[in-house]
C-alpha positions in Angstrom: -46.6 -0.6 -15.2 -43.1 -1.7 -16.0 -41.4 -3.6 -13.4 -37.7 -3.4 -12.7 -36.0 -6.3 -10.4 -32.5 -5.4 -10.1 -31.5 -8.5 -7.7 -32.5 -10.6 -10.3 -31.8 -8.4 -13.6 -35.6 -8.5 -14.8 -37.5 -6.1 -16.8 -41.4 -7.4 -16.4 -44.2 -5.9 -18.8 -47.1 -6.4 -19.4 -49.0 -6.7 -22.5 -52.7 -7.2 -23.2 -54.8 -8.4 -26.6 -57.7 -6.1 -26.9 -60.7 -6.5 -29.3 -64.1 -7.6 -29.6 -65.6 -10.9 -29.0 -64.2 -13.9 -31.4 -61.8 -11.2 -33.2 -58.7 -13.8 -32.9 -57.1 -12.7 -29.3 -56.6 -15.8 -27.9 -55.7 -17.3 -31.1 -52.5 -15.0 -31.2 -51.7 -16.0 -27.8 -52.4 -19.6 -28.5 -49.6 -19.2 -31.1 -46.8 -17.6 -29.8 -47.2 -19.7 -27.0 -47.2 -22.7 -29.3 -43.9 -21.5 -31.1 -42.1 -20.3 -28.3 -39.2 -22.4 -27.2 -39.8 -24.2 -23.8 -37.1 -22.8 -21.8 -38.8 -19.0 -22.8 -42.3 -20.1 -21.9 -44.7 -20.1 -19.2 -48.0 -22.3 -18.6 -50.9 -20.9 -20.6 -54.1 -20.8 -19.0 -57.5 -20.5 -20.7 -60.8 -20.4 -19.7 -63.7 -21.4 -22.1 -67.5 -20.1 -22.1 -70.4 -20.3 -24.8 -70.3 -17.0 -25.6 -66.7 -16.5 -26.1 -63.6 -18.4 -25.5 -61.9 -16.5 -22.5 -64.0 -15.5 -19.4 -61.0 -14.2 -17.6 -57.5 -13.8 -19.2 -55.0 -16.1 -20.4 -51.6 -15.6 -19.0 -48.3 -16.1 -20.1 -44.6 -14.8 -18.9 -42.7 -14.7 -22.4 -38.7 -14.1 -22.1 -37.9 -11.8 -25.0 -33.8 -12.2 -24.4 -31.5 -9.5 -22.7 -32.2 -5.8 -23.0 -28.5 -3.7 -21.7 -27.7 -6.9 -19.4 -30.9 -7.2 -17.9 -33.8 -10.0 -19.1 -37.0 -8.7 -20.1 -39.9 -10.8 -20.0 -43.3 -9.7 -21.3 -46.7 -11.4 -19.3 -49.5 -11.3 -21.9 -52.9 -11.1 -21.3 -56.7 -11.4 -23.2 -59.8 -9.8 -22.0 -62.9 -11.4 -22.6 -64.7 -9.9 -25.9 -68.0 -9.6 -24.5 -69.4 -6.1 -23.3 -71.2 -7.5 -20.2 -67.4 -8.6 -18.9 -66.4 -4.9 -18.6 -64.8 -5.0 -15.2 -63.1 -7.8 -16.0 -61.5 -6.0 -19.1 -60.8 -3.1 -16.7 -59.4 -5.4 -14.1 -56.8 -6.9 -17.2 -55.7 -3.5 -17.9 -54.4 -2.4 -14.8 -51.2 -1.6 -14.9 -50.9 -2.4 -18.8 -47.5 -0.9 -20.4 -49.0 -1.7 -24.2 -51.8 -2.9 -26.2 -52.7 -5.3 -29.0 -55.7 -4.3 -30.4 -57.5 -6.9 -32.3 -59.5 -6.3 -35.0 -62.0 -8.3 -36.7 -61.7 -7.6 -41.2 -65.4 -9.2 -41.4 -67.3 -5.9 -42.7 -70.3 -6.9 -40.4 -68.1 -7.0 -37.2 -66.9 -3.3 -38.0 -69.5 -1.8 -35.7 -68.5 -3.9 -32.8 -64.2 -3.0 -33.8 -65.5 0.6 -33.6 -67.1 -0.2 -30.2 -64.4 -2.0 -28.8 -61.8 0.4 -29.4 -63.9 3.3 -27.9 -64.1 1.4 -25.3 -59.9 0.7 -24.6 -60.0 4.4 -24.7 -62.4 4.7 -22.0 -61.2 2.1 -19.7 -57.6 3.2 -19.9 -58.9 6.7 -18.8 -59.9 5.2 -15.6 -56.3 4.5 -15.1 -55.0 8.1 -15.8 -54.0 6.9 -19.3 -53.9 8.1 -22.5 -54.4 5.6 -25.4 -52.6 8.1 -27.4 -49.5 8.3 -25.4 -49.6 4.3 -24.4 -47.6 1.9 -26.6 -50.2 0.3 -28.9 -50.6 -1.1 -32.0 -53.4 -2.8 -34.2 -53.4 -6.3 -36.2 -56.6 -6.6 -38.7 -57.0 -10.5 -38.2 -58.7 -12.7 -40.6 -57.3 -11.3 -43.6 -58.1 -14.6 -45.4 -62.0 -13.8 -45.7 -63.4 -14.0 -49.0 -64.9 -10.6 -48.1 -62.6 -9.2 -46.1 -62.4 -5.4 -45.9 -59.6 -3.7 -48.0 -57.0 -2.2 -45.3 -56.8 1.3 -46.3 -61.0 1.4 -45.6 -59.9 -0.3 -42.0 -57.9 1.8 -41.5 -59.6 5.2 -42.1 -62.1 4.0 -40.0 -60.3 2.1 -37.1 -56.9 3.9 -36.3 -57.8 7.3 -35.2 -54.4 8.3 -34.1 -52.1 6.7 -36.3 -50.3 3.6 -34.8 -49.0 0.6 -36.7 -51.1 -2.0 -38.2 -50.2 -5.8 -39.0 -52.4 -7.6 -41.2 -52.6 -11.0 -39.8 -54.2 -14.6 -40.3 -54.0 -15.6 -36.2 -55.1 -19.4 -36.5 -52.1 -20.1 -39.1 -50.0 -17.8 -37.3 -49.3 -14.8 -39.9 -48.5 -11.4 -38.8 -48.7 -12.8 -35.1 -44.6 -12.1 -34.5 -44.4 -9.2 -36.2 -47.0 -7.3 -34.3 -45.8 -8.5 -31.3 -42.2 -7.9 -32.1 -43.1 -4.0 -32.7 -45.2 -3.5 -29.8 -42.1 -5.1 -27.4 -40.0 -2.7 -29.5 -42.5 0.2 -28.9 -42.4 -0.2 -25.0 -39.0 -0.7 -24.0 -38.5 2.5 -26.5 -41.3 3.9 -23.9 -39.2 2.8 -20.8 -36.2 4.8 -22.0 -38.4 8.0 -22.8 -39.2 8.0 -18.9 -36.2 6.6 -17.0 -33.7 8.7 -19.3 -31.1 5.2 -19.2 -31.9 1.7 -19.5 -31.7 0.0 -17.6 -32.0 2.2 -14.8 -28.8 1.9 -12.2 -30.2 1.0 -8.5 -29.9 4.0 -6.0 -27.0 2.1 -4.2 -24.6 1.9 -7.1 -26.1 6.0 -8.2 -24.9 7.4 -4.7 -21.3 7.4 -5.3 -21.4 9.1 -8.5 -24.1 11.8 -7.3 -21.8 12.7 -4.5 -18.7 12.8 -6.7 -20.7 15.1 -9.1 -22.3 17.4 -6.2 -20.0 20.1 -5.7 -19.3 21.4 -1.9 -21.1 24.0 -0.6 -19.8 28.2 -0.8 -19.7 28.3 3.0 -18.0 24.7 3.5 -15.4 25.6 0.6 -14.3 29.5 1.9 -14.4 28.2 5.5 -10.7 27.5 6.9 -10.4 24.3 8.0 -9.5 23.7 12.0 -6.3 21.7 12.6 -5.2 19.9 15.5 -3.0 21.6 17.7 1.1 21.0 17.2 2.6 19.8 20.9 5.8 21.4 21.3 8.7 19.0 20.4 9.8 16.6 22.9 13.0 17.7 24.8 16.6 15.6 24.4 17.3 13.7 27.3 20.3 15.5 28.0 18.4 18.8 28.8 16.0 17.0 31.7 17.1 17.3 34.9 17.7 13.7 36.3 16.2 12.0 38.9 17.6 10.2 41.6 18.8 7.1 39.6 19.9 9.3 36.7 17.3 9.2 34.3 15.5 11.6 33.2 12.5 12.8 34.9 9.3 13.1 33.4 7.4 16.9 34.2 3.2 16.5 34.0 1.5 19.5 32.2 0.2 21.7 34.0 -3.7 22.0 34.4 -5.4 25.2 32.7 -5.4 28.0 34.9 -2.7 27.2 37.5 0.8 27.9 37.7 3.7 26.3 36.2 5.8 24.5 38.8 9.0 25.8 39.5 11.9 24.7 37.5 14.3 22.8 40.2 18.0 23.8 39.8 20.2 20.9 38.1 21.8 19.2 40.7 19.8 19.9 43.8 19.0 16.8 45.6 15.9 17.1 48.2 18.1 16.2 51.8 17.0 13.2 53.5 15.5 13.6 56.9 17.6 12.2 60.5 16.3 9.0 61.4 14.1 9.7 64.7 16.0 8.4 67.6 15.0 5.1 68.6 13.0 4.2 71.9 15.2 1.9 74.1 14.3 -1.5 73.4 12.7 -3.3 76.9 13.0 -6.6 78.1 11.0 -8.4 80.3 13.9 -8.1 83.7 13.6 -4.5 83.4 9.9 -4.5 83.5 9.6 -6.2 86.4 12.5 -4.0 88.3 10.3 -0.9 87.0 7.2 -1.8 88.5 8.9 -2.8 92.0 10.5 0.1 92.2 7.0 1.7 91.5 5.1 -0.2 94.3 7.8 0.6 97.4 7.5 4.3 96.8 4.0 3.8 96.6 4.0 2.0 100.1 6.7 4.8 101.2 4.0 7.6 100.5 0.9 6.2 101.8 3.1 5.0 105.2 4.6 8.7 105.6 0.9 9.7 105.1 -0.6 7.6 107.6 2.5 7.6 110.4 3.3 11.1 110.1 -0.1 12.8 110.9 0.1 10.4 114.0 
């Protein structure tokens, strides 16, 4: 499955060489990585058995330049020829967005070309995927055989749906670009079928035009809009009644539901109330005269009291 990074302006896919055992997969991978320039390659890893060269898959990230301002970069993958390594060829092709299939032009390895290719078609069904509808292509390798089948016989019997065929002689590096170079061609052509643009625009940068294109509702459009309320315009100066010190004074609105004060008539001044009269100041002489004065007619009553009822 094609992998879009947008943060770093990648395009990944991923291609896998398919065939049957000792067809010449790792050979094509062998040379593109050998003719690649360094600064577009990745380490190549192989793994080696009896019975065939790869046991796993060889791996390599291959920068194929800039594709509408993003880099693509293609990881290619072998599967292991052998039929007894049939999950690990299903393991390979998970998530595969094309295929080179590999076949062998030695008319005694057509049985196991026939076999191998039934079997792409089954293992991609696993996946959900049709062969027919995936990005694929076929190279006849080892074209250089003294008995080599003729391509058109190949081809009637191999390539059941159509797809392009390369004619190749892997170890010396003939036909491996070319195929390569269609089947890149033949999957980005694939990513623009389904995304509709390439690249695709990240949903960030799609938001403002969607809602510039999205046209507003019927109900939002015939709905009036509500506007603020005017205030009534200020007042000049000259129309205020002033205060005490001759400006202006300043009215408070009234709260909902009560009554507008009443306007005061221009002029009017509220009167000032008379000063209470003063208490008469005390001092300390007059005190003590006060409570003297207090004491003898105190003696006085309780003397008349006493003598008198004698």
């Amino acid at each position: 499955m094609v992998q879009i990074n947008f943060a770093l302006k990648e395009v990944n896919c991923k291609v896998v060489f398919y065939g049957p055992g000792m067809s010449g997969k790792t050979t094509n991978l062998e040379i593109v990585h050998q003719k690649a320039p360094e600064e577009n390659k990745g380490e190549l890893t192989s793994i080696s058995t009896d019975g065939d060269r790869t046991l796993f898959f060889d791996f390599m990230p291959l920068d194929l330049g800039n594709v509408a301002g993003m880099r693509t970069k293609f990881q290619l993958y072998t599967v292991p020829g052998q039929v007894y390594y049939n999950s690990t060829r299903k393991l390979v092709l998970q998530g595969v967005d094309g295929v080179i299939f590999v076949a062998d032009s030695d008319p005694d390895k057509m049985d196991e070309n026939v076999e191998s290719y039934a079997n792409l078609i089954e293992n991609l069904a696993e996946y959900g995927k049709d062969v027919r509808e995936l990005p694929h292509v076929i190279q006849y390798n080892k074209r250089d055989l003294p008995n080599a089948l003729p391509v058109a016989e190949i081809d009637a019997i191999l390539n059941k749906f159509g797809v392009p065929t390369f004619e190749a002689v892997a170890y010396t590096g003939e036909g491996v670009f070319p195929t390569l170079k269609t089947l890149a061609a033949m999957v980005l052509e694939s990513i623009e079928k389904i995304d509709g643009r390439s690249p695709r625009k990240p949903a960030a940068a799609r938001a403002p035009e969607q809602a510039a294109a999205k046209p507003a509702p019927a109900a939002a459009a015939s709905q009036p809009q509500r506007q603020a309320p005017k205030r009534p315009a200020a007042r000049p100066a000259a129309a205020r009644p002033a205060g005490p010190s001759g400006a202006p004074r300043r009215r408070r609105p009234a709260a909902a539901g009560q009554p507008a004060p009443r306007p005061k008539v221009a002029g009017r001044r509220a009167q000032a109330r008379p000063p209470a009269a003063a208490a008469p100041k005390r001092n300390g002489v007059g005190l003590v005269v006060g409570l003297t004065v207090a004491l003898l007619a105190a003696a006085a009553g309780v003397a008349y009291i006493v003598y008198g009822n004698a």
